[in-house]
C-alpha atoms as one frame of an Amber mdcrd trajectory, in Angstrom:
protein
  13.303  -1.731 -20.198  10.718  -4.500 -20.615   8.429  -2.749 -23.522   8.756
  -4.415 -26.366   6.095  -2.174 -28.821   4.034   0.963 -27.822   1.212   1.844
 -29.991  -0.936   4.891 -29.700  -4.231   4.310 -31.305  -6.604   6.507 -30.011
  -7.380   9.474 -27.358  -8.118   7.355 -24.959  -8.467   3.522 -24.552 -11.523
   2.157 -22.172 -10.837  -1.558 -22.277  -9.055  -4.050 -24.979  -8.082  -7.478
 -25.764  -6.309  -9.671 -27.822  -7.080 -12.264 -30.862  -6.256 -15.910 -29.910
  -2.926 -15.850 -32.235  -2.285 -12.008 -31.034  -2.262 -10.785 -34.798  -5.010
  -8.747 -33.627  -6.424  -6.580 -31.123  -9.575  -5.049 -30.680 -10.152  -2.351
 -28.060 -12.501   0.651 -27.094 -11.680   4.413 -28.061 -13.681   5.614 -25.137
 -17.323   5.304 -27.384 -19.837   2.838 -28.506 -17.616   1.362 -31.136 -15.193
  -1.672 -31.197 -12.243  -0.942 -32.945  -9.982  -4.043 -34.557  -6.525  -3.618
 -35.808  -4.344  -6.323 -37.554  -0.781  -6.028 -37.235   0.429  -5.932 -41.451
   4.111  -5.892 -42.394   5.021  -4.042 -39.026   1.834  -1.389 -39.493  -1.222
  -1.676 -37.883  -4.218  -1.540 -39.689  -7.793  -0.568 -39.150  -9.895  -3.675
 -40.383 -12.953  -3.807 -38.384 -15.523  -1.333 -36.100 -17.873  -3.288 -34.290
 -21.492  -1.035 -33.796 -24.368  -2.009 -31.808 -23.903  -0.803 -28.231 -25.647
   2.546 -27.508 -23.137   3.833 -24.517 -19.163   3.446 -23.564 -17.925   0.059
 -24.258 -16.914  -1.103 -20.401 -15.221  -4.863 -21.053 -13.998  -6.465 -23.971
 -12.786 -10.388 -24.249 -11.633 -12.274 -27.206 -11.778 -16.093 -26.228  -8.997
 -17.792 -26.986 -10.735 -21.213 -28.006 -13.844 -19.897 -30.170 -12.278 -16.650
 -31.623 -15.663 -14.912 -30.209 -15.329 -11.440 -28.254 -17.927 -10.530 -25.712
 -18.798  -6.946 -25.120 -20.448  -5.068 -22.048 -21.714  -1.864 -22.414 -23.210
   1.186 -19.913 -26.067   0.459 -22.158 -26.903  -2.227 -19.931 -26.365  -4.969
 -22.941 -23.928  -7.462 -23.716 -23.244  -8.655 -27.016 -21.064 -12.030 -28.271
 -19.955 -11.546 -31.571 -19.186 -14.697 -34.168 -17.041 -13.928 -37.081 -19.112
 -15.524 -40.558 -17.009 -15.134 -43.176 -15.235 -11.635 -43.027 -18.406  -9.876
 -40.895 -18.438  -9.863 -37.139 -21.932 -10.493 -36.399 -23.835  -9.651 -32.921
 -25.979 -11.637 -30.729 -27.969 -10.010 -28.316 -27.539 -11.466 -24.372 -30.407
 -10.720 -22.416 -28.544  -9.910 -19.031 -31.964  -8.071 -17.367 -30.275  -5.334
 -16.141 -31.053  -1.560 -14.482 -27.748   0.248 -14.359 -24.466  -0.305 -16.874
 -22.943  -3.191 -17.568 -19.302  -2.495 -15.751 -16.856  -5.798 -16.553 -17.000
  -8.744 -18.628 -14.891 -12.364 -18.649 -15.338 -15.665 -20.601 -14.535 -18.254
 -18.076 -12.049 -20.507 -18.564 -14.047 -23.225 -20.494 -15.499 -20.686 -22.511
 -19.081 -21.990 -21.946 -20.068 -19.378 -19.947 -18.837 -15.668 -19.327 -19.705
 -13.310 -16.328 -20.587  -9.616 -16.339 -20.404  -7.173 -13.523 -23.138  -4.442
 -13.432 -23.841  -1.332 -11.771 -26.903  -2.419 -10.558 -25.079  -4.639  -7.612
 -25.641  -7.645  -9.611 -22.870  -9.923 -11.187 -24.876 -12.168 -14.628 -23.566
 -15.191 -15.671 -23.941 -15.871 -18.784 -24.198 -19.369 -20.776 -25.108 -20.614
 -24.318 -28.990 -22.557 -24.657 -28.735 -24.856 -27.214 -32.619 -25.749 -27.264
 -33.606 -22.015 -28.120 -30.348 -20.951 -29.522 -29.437 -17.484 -27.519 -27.179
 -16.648 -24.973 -28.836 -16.376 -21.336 -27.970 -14.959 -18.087 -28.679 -16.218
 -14.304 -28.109 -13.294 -11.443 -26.143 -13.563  -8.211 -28.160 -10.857  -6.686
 -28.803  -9.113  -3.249 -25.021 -10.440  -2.623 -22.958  -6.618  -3.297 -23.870
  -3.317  -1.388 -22.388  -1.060  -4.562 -20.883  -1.699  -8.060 -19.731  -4.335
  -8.949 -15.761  -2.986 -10.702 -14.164  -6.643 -11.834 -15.150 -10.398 -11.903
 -12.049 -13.182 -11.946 -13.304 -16.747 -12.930 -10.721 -19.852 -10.909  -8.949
 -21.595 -13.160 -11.556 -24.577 -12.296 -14.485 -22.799 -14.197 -16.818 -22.786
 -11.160 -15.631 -20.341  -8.357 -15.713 -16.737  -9.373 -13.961 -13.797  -7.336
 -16.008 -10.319  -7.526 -14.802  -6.589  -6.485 -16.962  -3.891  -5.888 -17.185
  -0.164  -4.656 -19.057  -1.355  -1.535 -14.745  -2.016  -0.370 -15.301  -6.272
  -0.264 -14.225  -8.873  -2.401 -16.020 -12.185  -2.798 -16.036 -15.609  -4.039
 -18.832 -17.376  -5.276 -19.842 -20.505  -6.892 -21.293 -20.146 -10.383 -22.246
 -23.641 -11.147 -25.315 -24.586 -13.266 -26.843 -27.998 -13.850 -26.727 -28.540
 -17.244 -23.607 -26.447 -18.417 -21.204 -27.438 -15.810 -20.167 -31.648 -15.371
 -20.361 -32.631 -11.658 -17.429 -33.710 -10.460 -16.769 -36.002  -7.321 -13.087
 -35.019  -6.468 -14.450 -31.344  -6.284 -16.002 -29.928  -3.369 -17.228 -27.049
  -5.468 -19.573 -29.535  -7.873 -21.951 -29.151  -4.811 -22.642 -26.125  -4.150
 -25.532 -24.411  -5.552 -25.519 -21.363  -8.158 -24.418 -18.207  -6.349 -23.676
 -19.435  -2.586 -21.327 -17.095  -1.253 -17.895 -19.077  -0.188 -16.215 -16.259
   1.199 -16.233 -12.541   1.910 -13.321 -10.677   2.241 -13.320  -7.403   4.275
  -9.717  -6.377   3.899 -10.421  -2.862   2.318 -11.792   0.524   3.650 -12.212
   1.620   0.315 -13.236   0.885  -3.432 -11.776  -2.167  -4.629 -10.628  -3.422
  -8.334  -8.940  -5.551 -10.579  -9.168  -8.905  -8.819  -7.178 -11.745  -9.975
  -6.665 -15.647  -9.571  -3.236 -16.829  -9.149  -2.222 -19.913 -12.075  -3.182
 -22.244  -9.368  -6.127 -20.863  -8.276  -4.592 -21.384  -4.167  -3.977 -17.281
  -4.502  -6.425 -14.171  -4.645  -4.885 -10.887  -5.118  -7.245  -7.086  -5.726
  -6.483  -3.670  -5.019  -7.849  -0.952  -2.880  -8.446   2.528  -3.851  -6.211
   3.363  -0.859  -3.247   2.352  -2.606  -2.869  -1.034  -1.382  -2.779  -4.655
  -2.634  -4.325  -7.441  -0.924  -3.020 -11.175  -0.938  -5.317 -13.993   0.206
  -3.947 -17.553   0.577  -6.135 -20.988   0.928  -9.501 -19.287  -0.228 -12.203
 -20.546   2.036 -14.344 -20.416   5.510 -10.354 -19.222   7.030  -8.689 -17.327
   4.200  -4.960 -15.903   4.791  -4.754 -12.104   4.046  -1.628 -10.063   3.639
  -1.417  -6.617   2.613   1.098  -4.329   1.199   1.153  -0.673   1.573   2.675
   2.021  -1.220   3.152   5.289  -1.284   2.251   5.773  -4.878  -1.235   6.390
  -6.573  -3.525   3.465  -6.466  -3.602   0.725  -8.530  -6.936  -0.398 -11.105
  -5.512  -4.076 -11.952  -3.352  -6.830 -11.635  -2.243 -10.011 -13.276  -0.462
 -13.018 -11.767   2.895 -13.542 -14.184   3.790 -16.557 -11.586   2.432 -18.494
  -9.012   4.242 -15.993  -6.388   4.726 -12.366  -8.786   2.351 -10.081  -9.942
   2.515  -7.024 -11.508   0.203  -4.289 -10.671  -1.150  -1.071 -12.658  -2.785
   2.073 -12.057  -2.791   5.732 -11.565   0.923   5.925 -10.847   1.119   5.292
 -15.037   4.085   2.658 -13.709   3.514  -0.806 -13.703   4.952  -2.032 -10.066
   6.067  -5.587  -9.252   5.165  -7.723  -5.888   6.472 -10.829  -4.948   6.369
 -13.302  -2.591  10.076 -14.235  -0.694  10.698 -17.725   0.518   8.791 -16.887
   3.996   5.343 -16.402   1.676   5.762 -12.568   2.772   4.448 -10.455  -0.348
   6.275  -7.028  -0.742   6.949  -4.219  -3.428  10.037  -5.179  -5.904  10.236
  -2.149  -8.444   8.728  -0.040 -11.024   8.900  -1.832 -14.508   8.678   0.750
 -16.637  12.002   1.929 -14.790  14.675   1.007 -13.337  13.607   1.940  -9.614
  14.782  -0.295  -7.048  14.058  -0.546  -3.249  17.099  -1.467  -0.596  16.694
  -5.037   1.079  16.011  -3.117   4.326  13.168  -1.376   3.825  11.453  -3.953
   1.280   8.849  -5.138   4.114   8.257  -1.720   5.112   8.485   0.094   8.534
   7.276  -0.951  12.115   4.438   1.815  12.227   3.658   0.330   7.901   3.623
  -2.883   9.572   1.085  -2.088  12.460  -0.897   0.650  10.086  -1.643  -2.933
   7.451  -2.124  -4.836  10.636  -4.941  -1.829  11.820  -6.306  -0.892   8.565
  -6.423  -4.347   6.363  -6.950  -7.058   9.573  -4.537  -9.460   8.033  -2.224
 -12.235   9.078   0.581  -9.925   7.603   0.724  -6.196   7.529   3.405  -5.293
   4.756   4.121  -1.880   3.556   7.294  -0.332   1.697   6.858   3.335   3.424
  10.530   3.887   2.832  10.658   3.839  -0.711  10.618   7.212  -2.294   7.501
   8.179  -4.314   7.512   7.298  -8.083   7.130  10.270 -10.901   3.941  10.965
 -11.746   4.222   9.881 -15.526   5.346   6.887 -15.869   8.322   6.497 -18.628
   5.752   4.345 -21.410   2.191   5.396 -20.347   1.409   9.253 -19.313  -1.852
   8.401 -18.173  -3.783   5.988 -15.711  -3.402   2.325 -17.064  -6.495   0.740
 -16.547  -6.253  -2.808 -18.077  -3.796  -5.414 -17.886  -3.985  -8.573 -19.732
  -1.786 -11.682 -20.422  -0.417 -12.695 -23.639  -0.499 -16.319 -24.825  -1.262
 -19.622 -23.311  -2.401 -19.170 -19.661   0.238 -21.516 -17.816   2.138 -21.100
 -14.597   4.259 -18.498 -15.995   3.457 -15.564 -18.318   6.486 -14.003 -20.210
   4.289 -11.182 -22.206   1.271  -9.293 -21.202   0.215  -5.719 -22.343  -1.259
  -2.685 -20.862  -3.800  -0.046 -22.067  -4.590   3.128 -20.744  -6.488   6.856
 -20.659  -3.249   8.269 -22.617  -4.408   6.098 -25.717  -1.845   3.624 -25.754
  -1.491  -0.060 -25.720   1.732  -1.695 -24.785   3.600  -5.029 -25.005   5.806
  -6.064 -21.927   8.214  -8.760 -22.310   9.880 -10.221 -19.055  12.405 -12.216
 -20.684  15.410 -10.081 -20.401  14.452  -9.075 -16.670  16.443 -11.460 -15.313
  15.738 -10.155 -11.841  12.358 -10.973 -12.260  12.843 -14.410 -13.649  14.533
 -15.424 -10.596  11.632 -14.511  -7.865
């Protein structure tokens, strides 16, 4: 087993994330509120409650440079919060939107962070020094439904969107005046929100999309329980998809450049990797030890042609033959609906932790799973 700490701190857990030493996490108990916990001589410990949203806390991110966490809300705000002294204190972001506020991420420079809405709009967010606020710019008219996730590229200018409209896109988010031109980089000239590529792999709602290390690798999940790899993002993307029998999946995170580990409704985190061919497939449960035979890894022939027919990919992968998972998985008894690294974000990512509807955050370490360690 993997887990390395299991902590139930609440009925139910909407979103959380971590401090940038990991001696605290902050997370949402399904309200308004912002809860904050330090870890003190093994106990954890209640030490802050962040109030000013009005409705269900939907994303939470603690940046790992500033120590700041940014909030959004399905009270259509978004707050970034400073610590002065031993106070969190709010500042108000003025994102000018209709419906809730669905997703929040700082991007990887931390000078701006994106937020994905309800309203079919995705804001992105930056610091104006002149008038001292936080202000938004929206990629609009660009999403037919919600907007469920937001992934920035490691190169702080392309940003990968899901949404319940079933597509997943990529666009450019740069801004003249936050964001240095650079001539080596194609993506210095395009203009803020110009749609580089949409993907229309899925037949159904799509979440939890994800950047590979590298940034050369996409991967997001369909409602329809399947995953969706895209290679050499661009005007002629590469697409495989992988088929499971289990419920679907809500995220995913990149642990390597060619394994990620997936979460959902199944309450079991499952593992996909890519073999020396560049052929993704299904490896096992993680939260037991539930293994697939070499034979059926890549699925059936009728999988095969089903991805092919339902996902229009180069490669349609599937693992039909593995039996169907328990419904609870052996850490979390409930959907897991968050996955997020822990430590620096390199090539490879030994600890990560999950939080779900059952209340519970827990700590994965992959160090022992020597299996793993090896794709």
């Amino acid at each position: 087993m993997a887990v390395m700490s299991v902590h139930q701190f609440a009925q139910c857990i909407t979103c959380h994330a971590w401090s940038p030493d990991q001696s605290m996490v902050a997370f949402c108990p399904n309200n308004n509120e912002v809860h904050i916990y330090r870890l003190v001589e093994d106990k954890w410990e209640k030490v802050h409650v962040l109030q000013k949203h009005d409705q269900v806390i939907s994303g939470i991110d603690w940046s790992a440079r500033s120590n700041r966490i940014v909030t959004s809300s399905h009270d259509r705000n978004s707050y970034v919060w400073n610590l002065e002294g031993s106070e969190w204190v709010p500042t108000l972001v003025i994102l000018r939107l209709n419906r809730a506020a669905l997703c929040v991420q700082w991007s990887p420079k931390e000078n701006k962070f994106a937020v994905g809405s309800g309203a079919k709009t995705v804001c992105i967010c930056y610091y104006e020094q002149e008038n001292n606020w936080w202000v938004s710019k929206l990629i609009r008219k660009r999403h037919d439904s919600s907007v469920t996730s937001v992934s920035w590229h490691p190169d702080n200018i392309l940003l990968a969107t899901t949404s319940t409209d079933g597509k997943c896109r990529v666009f450019s988010t740069f801004i003249k005046g936050v964001d240095a031109k650079d001539s080596k980089k194609s993506t210095s000239d395009m203009k803020f929100g110009e749609l580089i590529v949409q993907l229309d792999l899925s037949s159904s709602w799509t979440f939890g999309v994800k950047w590979s290390p590298s940034g050369n690798t996409l991967a997001y999940v369909g409602h329809n329980s399947m995953i969706y790899f895209v290679d050499d993002v661009g005007p002629s993307p590469l697409a495989q998809n992988v088929v499971f029998r289990d419920l679907p999946l809500r995220d995913v995170l990149f642990v390597s450049e060619r394994t990620v580990i997936g979460v959902g409704y199944d309450c079991n985190p499952m593992v996909f990797a890519a073999d020396e061919r560049g052929v993704w497939g299904f490896v096992r449960y993680l939260g037991e030890r539930k293994t697939v035979s070499s034979g059926s890894r890549y699925g059936s022939q009728f999988s095969e042609a089903f991805g092919k027919f339902y996902g229009q990919s180069k490669y349609g992968v599937g693992n039909d033959a593995v039996e169907t998972s328990k419904t609870r998985g052996a850490v979390h008894d409930n959907c897991i609906n968050s996955i997020i690294p822990l430590g620096e974000h390199g090539t490879l990512t030994r600890r990560f932790s999950t939080s779900g509807l059952d209340g519970r955050i827990a700590v994965w370490d992959l160090e022992n799973e020597q299996d793993l360690l090896e794709l």
